[in-house]
N, C-alpha and C positions, 0 to 999 in steps of 0.2 A: 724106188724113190731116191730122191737125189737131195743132198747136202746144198741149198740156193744162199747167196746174198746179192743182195737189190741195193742201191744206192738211190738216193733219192724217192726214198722207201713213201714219204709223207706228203707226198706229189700228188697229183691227180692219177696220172699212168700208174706210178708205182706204187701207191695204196689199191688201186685195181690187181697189182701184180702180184702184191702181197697175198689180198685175199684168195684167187685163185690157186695159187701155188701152196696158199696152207689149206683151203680145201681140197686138193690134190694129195695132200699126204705128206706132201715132199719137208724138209727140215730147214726150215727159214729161218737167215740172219737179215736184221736188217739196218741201214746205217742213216740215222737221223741227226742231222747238224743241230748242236743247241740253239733253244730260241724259236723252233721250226711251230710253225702251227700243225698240230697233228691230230686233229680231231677227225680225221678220215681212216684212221687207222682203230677207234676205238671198236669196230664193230668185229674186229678180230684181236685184239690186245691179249694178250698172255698166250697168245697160239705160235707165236716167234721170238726168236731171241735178237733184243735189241741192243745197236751200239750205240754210244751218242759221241759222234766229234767231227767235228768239220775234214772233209777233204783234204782241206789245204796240210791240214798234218801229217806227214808223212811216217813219224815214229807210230803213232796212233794207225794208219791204216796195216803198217807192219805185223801188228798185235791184234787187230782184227781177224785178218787172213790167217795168222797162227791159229786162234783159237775157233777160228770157224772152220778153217781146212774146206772152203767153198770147192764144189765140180765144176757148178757153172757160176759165173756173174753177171750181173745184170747193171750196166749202169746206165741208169737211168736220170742222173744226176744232172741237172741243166737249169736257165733260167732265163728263160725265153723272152719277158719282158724285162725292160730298165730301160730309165729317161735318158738322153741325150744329157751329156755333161759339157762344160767348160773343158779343154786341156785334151780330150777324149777319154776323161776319168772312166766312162761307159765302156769304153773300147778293151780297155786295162784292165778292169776287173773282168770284165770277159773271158779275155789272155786267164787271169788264173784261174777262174769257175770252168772253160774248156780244155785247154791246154795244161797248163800245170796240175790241174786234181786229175787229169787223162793221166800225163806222165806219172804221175806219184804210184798212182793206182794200177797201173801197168808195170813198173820198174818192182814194187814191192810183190806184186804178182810171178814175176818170171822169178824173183830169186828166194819165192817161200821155198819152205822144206816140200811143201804139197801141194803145186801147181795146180790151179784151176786147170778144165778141161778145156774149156772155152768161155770168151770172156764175150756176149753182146753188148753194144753201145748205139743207142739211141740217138739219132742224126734227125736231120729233118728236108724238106722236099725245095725247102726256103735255101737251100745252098746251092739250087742251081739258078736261083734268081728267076732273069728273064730267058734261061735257054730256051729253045724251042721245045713245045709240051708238044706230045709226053714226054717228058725226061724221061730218060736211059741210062742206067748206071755208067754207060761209059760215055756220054753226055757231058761237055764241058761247064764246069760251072760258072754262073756270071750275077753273083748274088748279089744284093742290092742293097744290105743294109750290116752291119758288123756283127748281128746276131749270124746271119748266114754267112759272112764271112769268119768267124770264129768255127764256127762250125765245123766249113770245110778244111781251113786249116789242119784242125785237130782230126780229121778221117786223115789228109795228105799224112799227116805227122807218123798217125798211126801206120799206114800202109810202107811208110821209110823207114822202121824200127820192125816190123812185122817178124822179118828174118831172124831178129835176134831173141824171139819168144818161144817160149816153149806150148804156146796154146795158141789157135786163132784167133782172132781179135775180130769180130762183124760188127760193120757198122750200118745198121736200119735203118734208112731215110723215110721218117713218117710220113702220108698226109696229113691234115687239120684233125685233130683227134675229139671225140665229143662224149660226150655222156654225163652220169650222173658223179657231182661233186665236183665238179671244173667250177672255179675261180670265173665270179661273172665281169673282171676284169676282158674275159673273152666275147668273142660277138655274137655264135650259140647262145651258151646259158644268159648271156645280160639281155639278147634281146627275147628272148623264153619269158624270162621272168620282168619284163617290160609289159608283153603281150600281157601273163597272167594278172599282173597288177593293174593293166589300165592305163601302162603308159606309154606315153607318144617315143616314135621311134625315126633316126635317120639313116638311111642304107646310105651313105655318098658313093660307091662304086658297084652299085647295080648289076654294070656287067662284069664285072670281075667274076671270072668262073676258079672256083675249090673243089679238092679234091677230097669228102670228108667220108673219116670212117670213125664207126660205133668203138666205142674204147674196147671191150670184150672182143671184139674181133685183133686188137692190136695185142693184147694178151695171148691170146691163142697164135698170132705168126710168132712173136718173140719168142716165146715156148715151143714152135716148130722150128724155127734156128737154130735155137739149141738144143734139142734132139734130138736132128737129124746129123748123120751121120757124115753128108756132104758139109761142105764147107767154101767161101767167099768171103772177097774181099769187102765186100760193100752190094747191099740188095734195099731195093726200096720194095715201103711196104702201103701199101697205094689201092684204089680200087679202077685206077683208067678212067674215071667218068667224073664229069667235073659241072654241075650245074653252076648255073649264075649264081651272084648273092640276093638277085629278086623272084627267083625260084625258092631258093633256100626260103626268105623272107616268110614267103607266101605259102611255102609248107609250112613254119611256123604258127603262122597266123592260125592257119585249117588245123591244128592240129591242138593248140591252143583257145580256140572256139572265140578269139580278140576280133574287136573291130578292125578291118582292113584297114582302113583310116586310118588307126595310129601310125604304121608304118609311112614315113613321106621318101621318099627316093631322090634319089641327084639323078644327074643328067648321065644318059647312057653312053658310052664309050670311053669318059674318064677312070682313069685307074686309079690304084692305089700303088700301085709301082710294081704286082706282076699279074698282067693280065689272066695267065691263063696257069692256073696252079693244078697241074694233073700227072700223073706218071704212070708211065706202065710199069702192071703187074706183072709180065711176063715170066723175069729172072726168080721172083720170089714163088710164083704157081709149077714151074720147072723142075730146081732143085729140093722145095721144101713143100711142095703139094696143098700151099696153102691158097685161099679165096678166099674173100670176105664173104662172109654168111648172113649179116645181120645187113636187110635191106633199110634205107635212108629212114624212107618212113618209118618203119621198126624202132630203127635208134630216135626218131623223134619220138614216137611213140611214149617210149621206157625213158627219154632223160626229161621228156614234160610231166610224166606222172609222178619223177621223183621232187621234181621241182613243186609242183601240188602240195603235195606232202610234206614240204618244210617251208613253203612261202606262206605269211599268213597275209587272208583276204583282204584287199585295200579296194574301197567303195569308191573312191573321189578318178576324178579321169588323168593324175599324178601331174606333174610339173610341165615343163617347156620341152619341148624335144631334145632328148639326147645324142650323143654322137655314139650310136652301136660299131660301125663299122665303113 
C-alpha cells in the first residue's frame, strides 16, 4: 500500500479518488481549501488524514509534504468553471489556481526531505481546442478559451522544469468526466435531473460530438499512471469515441423514462466552439494497459439511479426551458 495525497480532494474527481484509494487500503492525506463544500467526502470521513489550506500557501504546502511524506500525488486541484470578468480578473485568477499552486506544489515537492515518487496532474482534452480530433499527445494545441489555455500553459511550464525534479510529473488530459455527485452546474447531471423532474430542456449544439467517460474509470487510469512503472510526459485519458450531444440527449431521456419533448434542440451544425471533442486512447492503453471499462450506457445507468435517490419527486412539468448545453 502506498502513503497518497490528493489535492482537490472535495471535487467531484477527487472525492471519487479519495474513496477508492482508502478502499484500497492505501494511507490517504488529503488537502481541502477552507470554505470548500465537502459533503462528498462524508461517506468516507475519518478514513483519511485531512489538511485544510489553500494552495496558494506555499509555507503551508511545505508542512504538509513533511508530515505526510506522500509516494505518489495526485493533483487534482482545478476549477473549470468562472465567469468572464472585466480587466481579464477570470484570466488572473486562473494564472494562480494553475500555475502558481502548480509551481508552489512542485518547488516544495522536489526539495522535501522525502520526495514523492511521482507526482499526476490532471489536464483536460479542452487544451487542444479545435486541433484536429482525435488529439494526440504530440498534437498542437489551439484552445479556445483561457480555461484551456491556462491549462496548457501549466503542462508547457511543467515539461520546462521537469529536468530539475527529482520525480515525474504526468499530466492526464481528461475527457468530459460524469458520474455520480458532479455539480449540475454541468450539462450530464443538470440535464439527468431536468429529465427526472419534468423539466424542459435546451441542447443549442446538437452536433457537437464528446468524448465522455464514467468517473470510476478515470480513477482506475490515474491509479494505473502511478503504478506503473513506465513513465510520460503527458498522456491523455479518453475513450476515442465521441457521440453527439443529441445522442447523449437522447440516451438520457431512455434512460430516465422523460418525455422526449422536454428536450428542444438548435440547429445542427452550430457549435459551441469545439466541434469535435475526442482523443485517442492509444498512448495511455500502450504504456499503462489501461481502457475504459464502464460502457456509456452503464455510466448513465449508475449516475441516473444516484440521481433517483437524492432528487425529490416534482409532479408539475417545471418552468421555461433552460439552457443545458
Amino acid at each position: 500500500m502506498s502513503r497518497i495525497l490528493i489535492t482537490g480532494a472535495a471535487g467531484f474527481i477527487g472525492s471519487h479518488m479519495t474513496r477508492i484509494c482508502v478502499d484500497a487500503g492505501h494511507e490517504v492525506h488529503v488537502i481541502v481549501r477552507p470554505g470548500t463544500e465537502d459533503s462528498r467526502l462524508d461517506a468516507v470521513d475519518g478514513a483519511f488524514v485531512r489538511h485544510n489550506f489553500d494552495l496558494q500557501s506555499e509555507d503551508a504546502i511545505r508542512r504538509c509534504l513533511s508530515d505526510a511524506a506522500p509516494e505518489i500525488v495526485f493533483h487534482l486541484a482545478a476549477r473549470p468553471r468562472r465567469r468572464e470578468e472585466a480587466e481579464l480578473n477570470d484570466a488572473k485568477a486562473g494564472i494562480r489556481e494553475h500555475l502558481n499552486a502548480v509551481l508552489g506544489l512542485l518547488g516544495a515537492a522536489g526539495a522535501a526531505r522525502h520526495p514523492p515518487k511521482k507526482i499526476i496532474r490532471t489536464g483536460s482534452l479542452a487544451e487542444y481546442g479545435v486541433a484536429q480530433a482525435p488529439y494526440e499527445e504530440d498534437s498542437r494545441e489551439i484552445p479556445v478559451n483561457a480555461y484551456g489555455a491556462e491549462l496548457t500553459a501549466a503542462t508547457h511550464l511543467i515539461g520546462g522544469l521537469q529536468a530539475r525534479l527529482p520525480f515525474p510529473v504526468i499530466t492526464a488530459r481528461l475527457a468530459l468526466v460524469f458520474g455520480p455527485m458532479q455539480s449540475t452546474q454541468f450539462a450530464i447531471p443538470q440535464l439527468i435531473e431536468h429529465c427526472l423532474s419534468a423539466q424542459r430542456s435546451v441542447v443549442h449544439h446538437p452536433s457537437d460530438r464528446r468524448d465522455l467517460l464514467y468517473v470510476d474509470d478515470v480513477v482506475e487510469a490515474l491509479l494505473r499512471v502511478a503504478e506503473a512503472p513506465t513513465s510520460t510526459r503527458l498522456v491523455n485519458i479518453a475513450t476515442g469515441i465521441a457521440p453527439s450531444m443529441r445522442e447523449i440527449a437522447r440516451l438520457i431521456v431512455e434512460h430516465t423514462g422523460a418525455d422526449p419533448a422536454l428536450i428542444e434542440y438548435g440547429a445542427d451544425g452550430v457549435t459551441g466552439g469545439i466541434p469535435d471533442f475526442r482523443a485517442s486512447p492509444a498512448r495511455v492503453k500502450d504504456l499503462f494497459g489501461w481502457s475504459a471499462r464502464v460502457p456509456l450506457a452503464e455510466g448513465f445507468t449508475r449516475t441516473v439511479a444516484w440521481h433517483r435517490a437524492v432528487l425529490p419527486p416534482i409532479a408539475d412539468d417545471g418552468p421555461a426551458p433552460r439552457k443545458t448545453m
